[in-house]
KEFI-886085 format. One line per 4 residues: number of its first residue (from 1); for each residue y, z, x of C-alpha. Coordinates in pm, 1 decimal. Layout:
NUM) Y,Z,X; ...
***
This chain:
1) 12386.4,-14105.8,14013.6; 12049.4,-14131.5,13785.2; 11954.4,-13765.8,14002.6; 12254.3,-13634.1,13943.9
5) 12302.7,-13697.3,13547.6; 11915.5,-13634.7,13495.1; 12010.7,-13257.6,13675.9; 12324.6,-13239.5,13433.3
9) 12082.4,-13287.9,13103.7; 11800.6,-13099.9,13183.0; 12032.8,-12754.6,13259.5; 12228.0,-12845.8,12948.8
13) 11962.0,-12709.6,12793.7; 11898.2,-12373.0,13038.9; 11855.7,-12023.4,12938.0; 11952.0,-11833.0,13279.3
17) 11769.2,-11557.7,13317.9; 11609.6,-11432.0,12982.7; 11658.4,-11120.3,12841.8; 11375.0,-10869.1,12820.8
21) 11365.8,-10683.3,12466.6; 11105.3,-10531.4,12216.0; 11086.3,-10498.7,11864.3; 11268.6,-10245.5,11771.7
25) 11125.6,-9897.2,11642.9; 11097.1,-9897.7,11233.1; 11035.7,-9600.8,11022.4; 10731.1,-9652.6,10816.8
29) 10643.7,-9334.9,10616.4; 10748.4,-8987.3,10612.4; 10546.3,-8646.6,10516.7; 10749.0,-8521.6,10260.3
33) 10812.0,-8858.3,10087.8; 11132.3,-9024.7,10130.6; 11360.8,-8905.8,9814.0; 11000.1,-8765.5,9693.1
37) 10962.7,-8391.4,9557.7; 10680.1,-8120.3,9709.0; 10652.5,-7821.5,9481.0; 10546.4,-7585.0,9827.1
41) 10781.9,-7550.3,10099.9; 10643.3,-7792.8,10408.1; 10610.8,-7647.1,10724.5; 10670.9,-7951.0,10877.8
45) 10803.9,-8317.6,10859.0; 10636.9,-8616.9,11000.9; 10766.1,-8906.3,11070.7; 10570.4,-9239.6,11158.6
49) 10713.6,-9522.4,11345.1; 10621.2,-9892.8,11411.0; 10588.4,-9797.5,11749.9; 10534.2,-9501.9,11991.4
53) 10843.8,-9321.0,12042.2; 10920.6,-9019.3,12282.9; 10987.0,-8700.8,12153.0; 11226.9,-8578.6,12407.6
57) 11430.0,-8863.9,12404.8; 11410.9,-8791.4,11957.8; 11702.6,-8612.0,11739.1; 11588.6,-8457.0,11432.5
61) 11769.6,-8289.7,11221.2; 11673.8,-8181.9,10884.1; 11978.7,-7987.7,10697.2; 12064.8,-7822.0,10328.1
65) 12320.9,-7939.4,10097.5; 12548.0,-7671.3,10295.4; 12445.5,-7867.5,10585.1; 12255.6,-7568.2,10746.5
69) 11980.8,-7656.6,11023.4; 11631.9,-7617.5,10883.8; 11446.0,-7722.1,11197.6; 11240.9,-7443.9,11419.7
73) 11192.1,-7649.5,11679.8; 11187.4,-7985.9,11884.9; 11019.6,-8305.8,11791.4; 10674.1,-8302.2,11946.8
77) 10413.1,-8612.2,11921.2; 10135.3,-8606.3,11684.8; 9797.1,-8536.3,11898.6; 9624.7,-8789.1,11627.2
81) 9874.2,-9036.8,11580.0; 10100.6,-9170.7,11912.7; 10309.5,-9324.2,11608.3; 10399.0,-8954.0,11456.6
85) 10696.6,-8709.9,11535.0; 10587.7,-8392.5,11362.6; 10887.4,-8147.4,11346.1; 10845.2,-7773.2,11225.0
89) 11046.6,-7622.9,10981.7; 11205.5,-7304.1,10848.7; 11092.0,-7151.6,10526.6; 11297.9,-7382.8,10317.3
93) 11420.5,-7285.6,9998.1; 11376.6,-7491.3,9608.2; 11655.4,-7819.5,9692.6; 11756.4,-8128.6,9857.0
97) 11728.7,-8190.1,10213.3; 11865.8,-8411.7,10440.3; 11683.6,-8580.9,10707.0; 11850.8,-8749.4,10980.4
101) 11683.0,-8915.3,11295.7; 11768.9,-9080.3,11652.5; 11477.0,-9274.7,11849.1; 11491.0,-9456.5,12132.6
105) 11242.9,-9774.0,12148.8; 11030.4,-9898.8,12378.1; 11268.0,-10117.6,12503.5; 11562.0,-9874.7,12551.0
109) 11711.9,-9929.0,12245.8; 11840.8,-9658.4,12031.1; 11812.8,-9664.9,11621.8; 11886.7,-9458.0,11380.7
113) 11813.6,-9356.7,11019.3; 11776.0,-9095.6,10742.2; 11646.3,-9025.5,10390.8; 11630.8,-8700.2,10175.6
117) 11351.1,-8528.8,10034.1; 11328.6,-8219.2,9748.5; 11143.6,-7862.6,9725.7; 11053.3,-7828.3,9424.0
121) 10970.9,-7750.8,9143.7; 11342.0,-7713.8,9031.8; 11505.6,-7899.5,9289.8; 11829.0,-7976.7,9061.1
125) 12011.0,-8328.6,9101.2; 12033.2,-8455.1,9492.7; 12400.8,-8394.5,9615.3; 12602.8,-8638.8,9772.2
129) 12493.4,-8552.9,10154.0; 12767.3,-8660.9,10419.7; 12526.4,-8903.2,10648.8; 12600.3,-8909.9,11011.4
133) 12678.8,-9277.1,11168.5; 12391.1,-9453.4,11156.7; 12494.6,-9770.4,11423.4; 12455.9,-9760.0,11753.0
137) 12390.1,-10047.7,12012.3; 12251.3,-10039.2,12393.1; 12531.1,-10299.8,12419.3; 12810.1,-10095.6,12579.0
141) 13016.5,-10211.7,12900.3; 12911.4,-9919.9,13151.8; 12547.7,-10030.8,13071.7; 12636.3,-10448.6,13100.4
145) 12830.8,-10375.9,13417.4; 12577.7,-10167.1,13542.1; 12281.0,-10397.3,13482.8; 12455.5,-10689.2,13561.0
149) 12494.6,-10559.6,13914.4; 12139.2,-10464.8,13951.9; 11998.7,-10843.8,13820.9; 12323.3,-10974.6,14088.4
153) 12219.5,-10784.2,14361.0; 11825.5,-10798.0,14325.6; 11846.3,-11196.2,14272.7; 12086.4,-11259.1,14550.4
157) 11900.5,-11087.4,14778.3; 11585.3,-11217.7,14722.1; 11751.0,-11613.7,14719.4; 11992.2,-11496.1,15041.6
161) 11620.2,-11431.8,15240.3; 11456.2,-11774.4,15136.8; 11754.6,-11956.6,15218.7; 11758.1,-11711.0,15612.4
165) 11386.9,-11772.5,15639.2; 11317.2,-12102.4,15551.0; 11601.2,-12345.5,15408.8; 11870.9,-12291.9,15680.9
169) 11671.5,-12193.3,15973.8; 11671.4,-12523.5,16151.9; 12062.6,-12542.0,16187.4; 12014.6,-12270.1,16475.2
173) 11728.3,-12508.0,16648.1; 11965.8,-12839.8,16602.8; 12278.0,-12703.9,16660.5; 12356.6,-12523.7,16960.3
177) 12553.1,-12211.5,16986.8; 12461.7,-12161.6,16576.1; 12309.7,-11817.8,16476.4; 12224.3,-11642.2,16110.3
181) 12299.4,-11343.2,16166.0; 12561.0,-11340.0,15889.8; 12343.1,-11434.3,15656.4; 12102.4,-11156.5,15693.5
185) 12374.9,-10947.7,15707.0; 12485.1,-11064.2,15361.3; 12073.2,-11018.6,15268.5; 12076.4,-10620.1,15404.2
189) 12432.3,-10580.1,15203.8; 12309.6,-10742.3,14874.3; 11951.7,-10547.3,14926.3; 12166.7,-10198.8,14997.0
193) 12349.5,-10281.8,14679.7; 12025.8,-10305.9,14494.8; 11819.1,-10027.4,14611.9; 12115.6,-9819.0,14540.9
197) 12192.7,-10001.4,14146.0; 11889.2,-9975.6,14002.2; 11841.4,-9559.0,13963.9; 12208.0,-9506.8,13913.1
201) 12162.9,-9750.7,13639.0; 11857.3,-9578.1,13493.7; 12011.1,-9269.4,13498.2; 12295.6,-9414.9,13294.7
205) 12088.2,-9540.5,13086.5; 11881.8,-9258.5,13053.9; 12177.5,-9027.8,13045.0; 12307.9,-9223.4,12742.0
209) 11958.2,-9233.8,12514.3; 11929.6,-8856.1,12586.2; 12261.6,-8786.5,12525.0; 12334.1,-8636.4,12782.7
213) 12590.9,-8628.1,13067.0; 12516.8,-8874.4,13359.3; 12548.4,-8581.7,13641.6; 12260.8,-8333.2,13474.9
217) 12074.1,-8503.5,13765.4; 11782.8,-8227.6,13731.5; 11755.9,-8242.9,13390.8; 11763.3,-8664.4,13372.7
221) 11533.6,-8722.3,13674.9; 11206.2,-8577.9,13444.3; 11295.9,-8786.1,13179.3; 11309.7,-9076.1,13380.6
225) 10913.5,-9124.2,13342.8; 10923.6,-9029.8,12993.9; 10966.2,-9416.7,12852.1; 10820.7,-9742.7,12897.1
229) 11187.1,-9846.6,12971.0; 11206.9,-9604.1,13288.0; 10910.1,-9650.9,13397.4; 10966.7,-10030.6,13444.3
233) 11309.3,-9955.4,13621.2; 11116.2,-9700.7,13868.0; 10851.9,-10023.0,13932.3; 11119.7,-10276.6,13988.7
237) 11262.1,-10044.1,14235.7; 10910.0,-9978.5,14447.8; 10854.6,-10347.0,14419.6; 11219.4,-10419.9,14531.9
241) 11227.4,-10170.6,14853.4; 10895.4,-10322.1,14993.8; 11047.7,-10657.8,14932.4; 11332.5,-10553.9,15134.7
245) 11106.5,-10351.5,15380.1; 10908.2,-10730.3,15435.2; 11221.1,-10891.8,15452.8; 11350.6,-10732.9,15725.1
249) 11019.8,-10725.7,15897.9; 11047.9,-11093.3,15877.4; 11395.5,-11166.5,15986.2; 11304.8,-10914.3,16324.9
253) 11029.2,-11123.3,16355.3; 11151.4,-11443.4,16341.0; 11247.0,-11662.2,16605.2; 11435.5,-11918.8,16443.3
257) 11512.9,-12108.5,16787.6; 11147.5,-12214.9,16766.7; 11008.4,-12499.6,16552.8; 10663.9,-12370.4,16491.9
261) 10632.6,-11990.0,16362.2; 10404.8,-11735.0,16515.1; 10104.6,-11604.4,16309.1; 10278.4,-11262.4,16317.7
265) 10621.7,-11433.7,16170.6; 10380.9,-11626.9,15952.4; 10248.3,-11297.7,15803.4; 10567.9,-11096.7,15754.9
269) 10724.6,-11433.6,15593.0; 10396.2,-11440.7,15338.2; 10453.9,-11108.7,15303.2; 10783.9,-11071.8,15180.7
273) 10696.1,-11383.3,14984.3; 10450.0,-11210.5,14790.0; 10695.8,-10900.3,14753.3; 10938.7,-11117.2,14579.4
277) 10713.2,-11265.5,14355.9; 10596.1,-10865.5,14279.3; 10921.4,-10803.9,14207.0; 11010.6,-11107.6,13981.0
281) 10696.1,-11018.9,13790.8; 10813.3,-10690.4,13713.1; 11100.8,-10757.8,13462.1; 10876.5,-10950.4,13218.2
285) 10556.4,-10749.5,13300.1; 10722.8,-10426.6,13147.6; 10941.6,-10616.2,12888.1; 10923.5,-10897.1,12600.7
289) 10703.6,-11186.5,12790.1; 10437.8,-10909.9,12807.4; 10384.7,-10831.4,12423.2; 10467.2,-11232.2,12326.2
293) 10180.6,-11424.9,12225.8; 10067.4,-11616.2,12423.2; 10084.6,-11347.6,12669.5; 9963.3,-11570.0,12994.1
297) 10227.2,-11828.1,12940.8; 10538.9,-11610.1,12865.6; 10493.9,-11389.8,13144.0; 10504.8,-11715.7,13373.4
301) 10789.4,-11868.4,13236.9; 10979.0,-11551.9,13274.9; 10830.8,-11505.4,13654.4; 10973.6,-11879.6,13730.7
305) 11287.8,-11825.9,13515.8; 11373.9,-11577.2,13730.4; 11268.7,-11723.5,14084.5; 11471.0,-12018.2,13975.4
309) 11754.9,-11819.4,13928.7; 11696.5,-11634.1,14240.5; 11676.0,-11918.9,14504.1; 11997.5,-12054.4,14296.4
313) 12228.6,-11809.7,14347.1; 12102.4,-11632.0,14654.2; 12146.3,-11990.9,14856.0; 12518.3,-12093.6,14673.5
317) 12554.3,-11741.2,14830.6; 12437.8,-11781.1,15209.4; 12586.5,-12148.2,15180.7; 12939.1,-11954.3,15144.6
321) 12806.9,-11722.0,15447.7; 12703.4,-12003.3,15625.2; 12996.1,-12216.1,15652.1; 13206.3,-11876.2,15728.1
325) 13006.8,-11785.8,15987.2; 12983.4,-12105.7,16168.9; 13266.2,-12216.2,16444.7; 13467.7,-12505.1,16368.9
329) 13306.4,-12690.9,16631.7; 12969.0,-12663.3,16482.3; 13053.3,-12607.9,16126.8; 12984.5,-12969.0,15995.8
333) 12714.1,-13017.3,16155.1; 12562.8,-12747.6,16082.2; 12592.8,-12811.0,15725.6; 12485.4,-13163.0,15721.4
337) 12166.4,-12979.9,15824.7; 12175.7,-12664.2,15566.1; 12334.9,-12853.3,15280.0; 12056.5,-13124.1,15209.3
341) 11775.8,-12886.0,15264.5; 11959.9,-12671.3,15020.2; 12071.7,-12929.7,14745.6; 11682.0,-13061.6,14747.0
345) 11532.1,-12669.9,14652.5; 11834.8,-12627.4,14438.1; 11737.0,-12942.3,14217.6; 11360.3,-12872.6,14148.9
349) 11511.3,-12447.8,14102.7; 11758.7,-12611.7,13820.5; 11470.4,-12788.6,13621.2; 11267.0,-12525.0,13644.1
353) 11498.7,-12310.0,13507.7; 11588.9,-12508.4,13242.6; 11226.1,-12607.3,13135.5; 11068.2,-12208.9,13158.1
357) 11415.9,-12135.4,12984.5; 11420.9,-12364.8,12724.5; 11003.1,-12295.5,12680.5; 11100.1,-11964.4,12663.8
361) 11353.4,-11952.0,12408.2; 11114.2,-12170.8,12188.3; 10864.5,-11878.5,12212.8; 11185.5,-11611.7,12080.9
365) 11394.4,-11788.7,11861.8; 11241.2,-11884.0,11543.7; 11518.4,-12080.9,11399.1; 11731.2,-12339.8,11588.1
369) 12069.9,-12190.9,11370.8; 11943.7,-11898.5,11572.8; 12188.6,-12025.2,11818.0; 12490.9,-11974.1,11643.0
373) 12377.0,-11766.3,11310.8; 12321.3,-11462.3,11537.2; 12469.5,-11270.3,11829.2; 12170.3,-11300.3,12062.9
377) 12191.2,-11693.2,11980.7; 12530.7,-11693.5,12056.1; 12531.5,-11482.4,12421.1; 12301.7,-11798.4,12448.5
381) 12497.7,-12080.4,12358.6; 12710.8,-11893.4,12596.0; 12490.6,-11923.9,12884.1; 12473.2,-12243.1,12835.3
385) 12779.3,-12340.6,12854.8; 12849.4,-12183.0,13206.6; 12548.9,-12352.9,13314.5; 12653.7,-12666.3,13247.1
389) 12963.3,-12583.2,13415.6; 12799.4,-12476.8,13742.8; 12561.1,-12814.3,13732.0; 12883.4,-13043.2,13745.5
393) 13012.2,-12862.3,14010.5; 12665.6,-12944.0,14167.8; 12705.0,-13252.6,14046.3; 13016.2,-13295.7,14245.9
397) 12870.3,-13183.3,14609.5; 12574.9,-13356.7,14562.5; 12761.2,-13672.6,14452.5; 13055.7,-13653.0,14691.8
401) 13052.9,-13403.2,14916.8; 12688.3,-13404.4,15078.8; 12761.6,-13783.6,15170.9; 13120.9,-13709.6,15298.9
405) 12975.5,-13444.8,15553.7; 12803.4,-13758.7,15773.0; 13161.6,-13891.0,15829.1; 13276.8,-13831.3,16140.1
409) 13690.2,-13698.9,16174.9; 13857.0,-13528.4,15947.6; 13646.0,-13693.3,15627.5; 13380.4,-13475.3,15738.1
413) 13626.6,-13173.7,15763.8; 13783.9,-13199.5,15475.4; 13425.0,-13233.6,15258.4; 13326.4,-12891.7,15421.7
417) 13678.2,-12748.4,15296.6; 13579.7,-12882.1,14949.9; 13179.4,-12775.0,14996.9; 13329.2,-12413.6,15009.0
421) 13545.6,-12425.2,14725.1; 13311.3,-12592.1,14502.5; 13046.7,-12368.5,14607.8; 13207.1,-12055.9,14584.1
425) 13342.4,-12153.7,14207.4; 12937.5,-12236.4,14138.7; 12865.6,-11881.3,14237.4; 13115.9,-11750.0,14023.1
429) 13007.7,-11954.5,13710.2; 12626.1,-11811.6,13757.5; 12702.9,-11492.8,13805.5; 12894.6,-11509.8,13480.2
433) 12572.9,-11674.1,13364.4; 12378.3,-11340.8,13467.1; 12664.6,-11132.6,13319.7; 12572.1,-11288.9,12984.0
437) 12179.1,-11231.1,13042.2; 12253.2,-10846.1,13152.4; 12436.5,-10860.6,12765.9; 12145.5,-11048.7,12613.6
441) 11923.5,-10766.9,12730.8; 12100.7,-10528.1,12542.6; 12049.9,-10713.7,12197.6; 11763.3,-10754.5,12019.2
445) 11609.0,-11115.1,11992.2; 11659.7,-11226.5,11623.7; 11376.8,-11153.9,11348.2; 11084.1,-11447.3,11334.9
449) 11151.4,-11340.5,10965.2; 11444.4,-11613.1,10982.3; 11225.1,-11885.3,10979.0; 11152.3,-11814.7,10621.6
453) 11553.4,-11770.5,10502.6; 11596.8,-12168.4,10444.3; 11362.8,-12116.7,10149.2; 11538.3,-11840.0,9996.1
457) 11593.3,-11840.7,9631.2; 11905.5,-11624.1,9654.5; 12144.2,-11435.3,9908.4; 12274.0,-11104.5,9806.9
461) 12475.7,-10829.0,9909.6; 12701.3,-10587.1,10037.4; 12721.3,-10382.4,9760.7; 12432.4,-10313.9,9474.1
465) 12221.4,-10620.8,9349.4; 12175.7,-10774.7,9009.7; 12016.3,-11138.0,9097.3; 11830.9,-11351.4,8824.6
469) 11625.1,-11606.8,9010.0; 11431.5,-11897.7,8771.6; 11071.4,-12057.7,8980.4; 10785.5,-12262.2,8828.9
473) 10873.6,-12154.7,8479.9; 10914.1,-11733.1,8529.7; 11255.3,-11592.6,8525.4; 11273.0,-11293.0,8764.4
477) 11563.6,-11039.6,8711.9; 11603.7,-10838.3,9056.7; 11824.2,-10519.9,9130.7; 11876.4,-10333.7,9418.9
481) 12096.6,-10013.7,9382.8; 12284.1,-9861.3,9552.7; 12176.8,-10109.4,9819.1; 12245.0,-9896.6,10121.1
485) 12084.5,-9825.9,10465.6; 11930.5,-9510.9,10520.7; 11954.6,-9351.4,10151.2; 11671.3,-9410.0,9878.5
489) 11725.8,-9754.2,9685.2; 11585.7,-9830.6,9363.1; 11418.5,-10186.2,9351.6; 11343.4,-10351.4,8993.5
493) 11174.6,-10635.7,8891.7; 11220.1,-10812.6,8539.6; 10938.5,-11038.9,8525.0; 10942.0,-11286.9,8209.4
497) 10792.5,-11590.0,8116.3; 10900.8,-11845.3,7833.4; 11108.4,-11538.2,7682.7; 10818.7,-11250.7,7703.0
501) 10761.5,-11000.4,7959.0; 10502.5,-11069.0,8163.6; 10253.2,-10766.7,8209.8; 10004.4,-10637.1,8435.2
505) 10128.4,-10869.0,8718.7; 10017.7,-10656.2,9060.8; 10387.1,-10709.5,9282.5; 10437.6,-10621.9,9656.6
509) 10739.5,-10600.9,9772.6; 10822.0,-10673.5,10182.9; 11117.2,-10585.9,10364.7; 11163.3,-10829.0,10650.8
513) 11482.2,-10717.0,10868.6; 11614.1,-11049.0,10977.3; 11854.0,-10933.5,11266.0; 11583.5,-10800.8,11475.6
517) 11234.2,-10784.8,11516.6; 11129.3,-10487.2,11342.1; 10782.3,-10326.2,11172.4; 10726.5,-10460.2,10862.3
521) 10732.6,-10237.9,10557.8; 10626.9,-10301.8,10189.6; 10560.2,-10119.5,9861.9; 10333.8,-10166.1,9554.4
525) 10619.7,-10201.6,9252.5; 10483.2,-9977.1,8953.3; 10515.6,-10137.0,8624.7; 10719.0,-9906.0,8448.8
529) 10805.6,-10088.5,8115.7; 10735.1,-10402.3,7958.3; 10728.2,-10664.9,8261.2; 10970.8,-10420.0,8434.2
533) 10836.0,-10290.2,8757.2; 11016.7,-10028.3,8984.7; 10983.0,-9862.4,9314.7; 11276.6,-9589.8,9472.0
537) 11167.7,-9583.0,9867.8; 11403.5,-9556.0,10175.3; 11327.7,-9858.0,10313.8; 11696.2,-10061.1,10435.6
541) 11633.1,-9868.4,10721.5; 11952.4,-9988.1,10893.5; 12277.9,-10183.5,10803.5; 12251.0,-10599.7,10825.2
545) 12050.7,-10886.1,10672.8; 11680.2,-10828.6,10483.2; 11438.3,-11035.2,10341.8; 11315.1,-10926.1,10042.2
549) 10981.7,-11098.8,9948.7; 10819.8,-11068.8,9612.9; 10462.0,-11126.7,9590.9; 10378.4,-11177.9,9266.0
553) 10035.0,-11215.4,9111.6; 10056.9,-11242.1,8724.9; 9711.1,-11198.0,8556.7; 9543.5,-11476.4,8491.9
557) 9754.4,-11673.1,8677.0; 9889.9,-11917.5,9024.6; 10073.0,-11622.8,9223.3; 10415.8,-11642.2,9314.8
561) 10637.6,-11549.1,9577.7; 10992.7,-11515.4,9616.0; 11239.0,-11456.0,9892.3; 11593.4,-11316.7,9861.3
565) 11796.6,-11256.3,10150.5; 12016.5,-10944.3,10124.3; 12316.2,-10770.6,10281.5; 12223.6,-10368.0,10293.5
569) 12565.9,-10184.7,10379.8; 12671.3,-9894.5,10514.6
***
C-alpha cells in the first residue's frame, strides 16, 4: 500500500512528455524607422529580429495608402546581419506606407506584425491603413493530430521493443507453447506508423508556415531544410529508422527460448539501445532543453522524460498484445511472469517521469499561477490530471490484480479479464496525456517576465492608458495611446515630485511580453516638456499582456523603477 500511494503522489505532480518551444521571433528595429519620416525614397527596408529568421519562409509586404505593392522583390537575409530581412523596393513616391510582415521562428511558430513609415519631406497626415490579421497560432487540429501521432507512434514503438527484448522475454522460456511474435508485430506496425508520420507531418507543417498547399510536394521538399524546425524533424526521422533498422536486427536475432543471450544478440540489443536513446535525444537536442540554461541538465531531463514515457506506454501496449496473443491455457501464467517484471520498470519509469517533469517545468515556468494564469499552464494542469488518472488505475493492478493472478481457478481468470480492461483504459488515459503534450508544443512557454507581475504598481488595458501611479514620494502620470499591437503608440511619462516636475531624469522604458518568451525591446523616453518625457515607437508588437518597466534615474537622486502590466489590443 505505502508503494502504491508513494507512486500515486509522486505522478501527481508529472509533466508527461514536455513540450519543445523557443522564444518566439520579436521585431527589434526597422530601416526606415517605425512611424519615422526619410526625406529620400529608400531602396530598401530592413527589418531586424530577436532571432534568425528564414527568408523564404518570410511575407513582406510594404503597400501605399491605395494599398498598391511597393516591393521589387523577395525577402533575402542580410549577408552582415543573420538577424536582418532586407527587402527592395520600388521608387516610392512622398507618403505613408504600410509595412506588414509574417515570420516563422525557430521553433515553427508563426508571428506577425506591422508598422508604417513616411517619405518625406511632405508626407501629409498618416491615413487610417486597413491592417491585415495579425494572430495566428501553430495550435491548429491537423497539426495536434498530426504530431500527436508521430510522439504515439515513435514512443510506443520504442517501449513495445524493450518490453519484446527484455521485460517479457522469459514468459516464452517458462511457459511452454508461448511465443512474441505479436508483440513485434505490434513493434513493426507502430514503427511503420512512425517512419511514415513524421515527413507527412513536416510537410504539413511546412506546407502551413509557407503557405502553401500540402501537395506542392516539389516545391515543399526544398524548404524542408530551410529551418531549424525541419531540420530537427528530418534528424528524428534518421535517428528513428536506424532505431527501427536495430530493432529488428535484434528481434531476428534473438532467441528468446534461451536464458543467456549470444554476443551477436547482445550487440544488436545494445545497439538498438543506443538508437533509442539517439532518438529520445533528438526532440530536446533541436528544441527548448537545448537553449535553457543550464543546458547539460535540461537536455537530460527531457532525454529521461521522454524514455519514461516511452517504456510506459509502449509496455501498457504489448501488455494488451500480450494477453491477446496468449491461449487461454497459458494466458495466466504467462502473465504472472510478464506482469511483475512489467509493474517493477513501470514504477521506477513513473518517478522518473514525474521528477525530470516536475524539474523540468521548474526550469520553464517562472511563476507557480503559471499553472492556471496561462494556456500553456493550463494544457499542464491538464496533463496532470490524466496522469493521475492512469496511476490509480496502476494503482489498482498493482494493488489487486498482480496478487489475484497467483490464484489458481477462476480468481486467476477473472484478474486477467480485469488486467486487460484496466490496462487498456491506462493506455487510453496516456495517450490523452501525449495528446495534451503534442498541444503544449504548439504554445509558447509563458514569459520569465511573469515573475516580476506580483510587484506591479498597476494593470492596464484594452483600450488607451491614462495610469497615475504614487512610489517613494514621486507621482508618475503614464499614457499609452492608442495602445494597440502592431501600429505606432505614443508612451508619456509625467514625472513629479512634491508638486514640481522633475527634470533631467534619464528614463528607459522596457517592453516585457508576458505571454511568451520574446526579445526584449526598450527605448530612451525624450524629455519633451517640463518632467514630461515621450517616445512614439511600434513596439506592442502583438496582441496580449506587457510589462511595461520604467527605469527611472532622477538627477541627483535613488533611481526608481516601476512596472505596469498592460493589455495591448487588437
Amino acid at each position: 500500500m505505502r508503494r502504491a500511494c508513494l507512486t500515486a503522489i509522486v505522478a501527481s505532480a508529472a509533466l508527461a512528455l514536455p513540450a519543445t518551444a523557443w522564444a518566439h521571433a520579436a521585431l527589434l528595429r526597422t530601416v526606415p524607422q517605425a512611424s519615422g519620416t526619410v526625406n529620400t525614397p529608400p531602396r530598401q527596408i530592413a527589418l531586424t529580429y530577436s532571432e534568425a529568421v528564414e527568408p523564404r519562409f518570410a511575407i513582406v509586404s510594404v503597400t501605399d495608402a491605395a494599398g498598391r505593392q511597393q516591393t521589387a522583390g523577395p525577402p533575402a537575409r542580410s549577408a552582415t546581419d543573420p538577424d536582418t530581412l532586407l527587402v527592395p523596393l520600388k521608387q516610392t513616391a512622398e507618403g505613408w506606407y504600410l509595412v506588414y510582415w509574417r515570420a516563422i521562428s525557430v521553433d515553427g511558430h508563426p508571428v506577425r506584425g506591422a508598422y508604417t513609415f513616411a517619405v518625406g519631406p511632405n508626407a501629409g497626415p498618416a491615413p487610417q491603413f486597413v491592417i491585415p490579421s495579425i494572430s495566428e497560432t501553430a495550435a491548429t487540429p491537423k497539426l495536434i493530430v498530426a504530431r500527436w501521432i508521430v510522439f504515439l507512434a515513435v514512443l510506443s514503438a520504442i517501449g513495445l521493443l524493450a518490453l519484446r527484448l527484455a521485460i517479457a522475454r522469459p514468459v516464452v522460456r517458462l511457459v511452454d507453447g508461448t511465443n512474441l511474435r505479436h508483440v513485434s508485430i505490434a513493434f513493426f506496425i507502430a514503427s511503420a506508423i512512425g517512419l511514415v508520420a513524421t515527413p507527412v507531418y513536416l510537410l504539413i507543417a511546412t506546407a502551413d508556415f509557407a503557405l502553401r498547399s500540402v501537395f506542392s510536394i516539389g516545391a515543399l521538399v526544398p524548404l524542408v531544410h530551410a529551418s531549424a524546425f525541419g531540420r530537427g524533424y528530418l534528424d528524428l526521422e534518421l535517428c528513428f529508422a536506424l532505431f527501427v533498422a536495430a530493432g529488428t536486427a535484434a528481434i531476428w536475432l534473438d532467441r528468446p527460448g534461451r536464458e543467456q543471450r549470444s554476443i551477436a544478440e547482445l550487440l544488436a540489443f545494445g545497439g538498438a539501445a543506443a538508437a533509442a536513446a539517439a532518438t529520445l535525444l533528438v526532440p530536446g537536442a533541436s528544441g527548448h532543453p537545448s537553449q535553457t540554461a543550464p543546458r547539460g541538465l535540461a537536455l537530460t531531463l527531457d532525454w529521461l522524460h521522454l524514455a519514461s514515457g516511452a517504456i510506459w506506454i509502449g509496455g501498457l501496449v504489448g501488455l494488451l498484445v500480450l494477453w491477446r496473443s496468449l491461449s487461454v491455457a497459458t494466458r495466466v501464467a504467462g502473465l504472472v511472469i510478464a506482469v511483475p517484471r512489467f509493474s517493477a520498470v513501470a514504477l521506477v519509469s513513473v518517478i522518473a517521469l514525474a521528477g525530470s517533469g516536475t524539474w523540468a517545468s521548474i526550469l520553464h515556468l517562472p511563476t507557480l499561477g503559471s499553472l492556471w494564469h496561462t494556456s500553456y499552464g493550463q494544457a499542464i494542469v491538464v496533463k496532470i490530471a490524466l496522469l493521475v488518472g492512469a496511476v490509480a488505475l496502476a494503482s489498482v493492478n498493482l494493488l489487486r490484480t498482480k496478487p489475484s493472478l497467483h490464484v489458481d481457478g477462476t480468481v486467476a481468470a477473472g484478474a486477467a479479464k480485469l488486467l486487460r480492461r484496466l490496462v487498456g483504459a491506462e493506455v487510453v488515459i496516456v495517450a490523452g496525456a501525449i495528446l495534451t503534450a503534442a498541444i503544449l508544443s504548439s504554445l509558447a512557454p509563458p514569459s520569465k517576465a511573469l515573475a516580476a507581475v506580483g510587484g506591479a504598481s498597476a494593470h492596464v488595458g484594452p483600450g488607451p492608458v491614462v495610469s497615475t501611479v504614487e512610489k517613494e514620494g514621486y507621482r508618475l502620470e503614464v499614457h499609452v495611446s492608442p495602445n494597440r499591437a502592431a501600429v505606432p503608440n505614443d508612451f508619456a511619462l509625467r514625472l513629479s515630485r512634491a508638486g514640481q516636475p522633475v527634470r533631467g531624469a534619464d528614463v528607459v522604458l522596457r517592453f516585457l511580453m508576458l505571454d511568451m518568451e520574446m526579445g526584449q525591446q526598450e527605448y530612451r523616453l525624450r524629455e519633451t516638456g517640463p518632467g514630461l518625457y515621450t517616445q512614439l515607437a511600434p513596439a506592442l508588437v502583438m496582441v496580449g499582456h506587457w510589462g511595461l518597466s520604467f527605469d527611472i534615474r532622477p538627477a541627483g537622486r535613488a533611481p526608481l523603477d516601476v512596472l505596469i502590466v498592460d493589455r495591448a489590443g487588437g
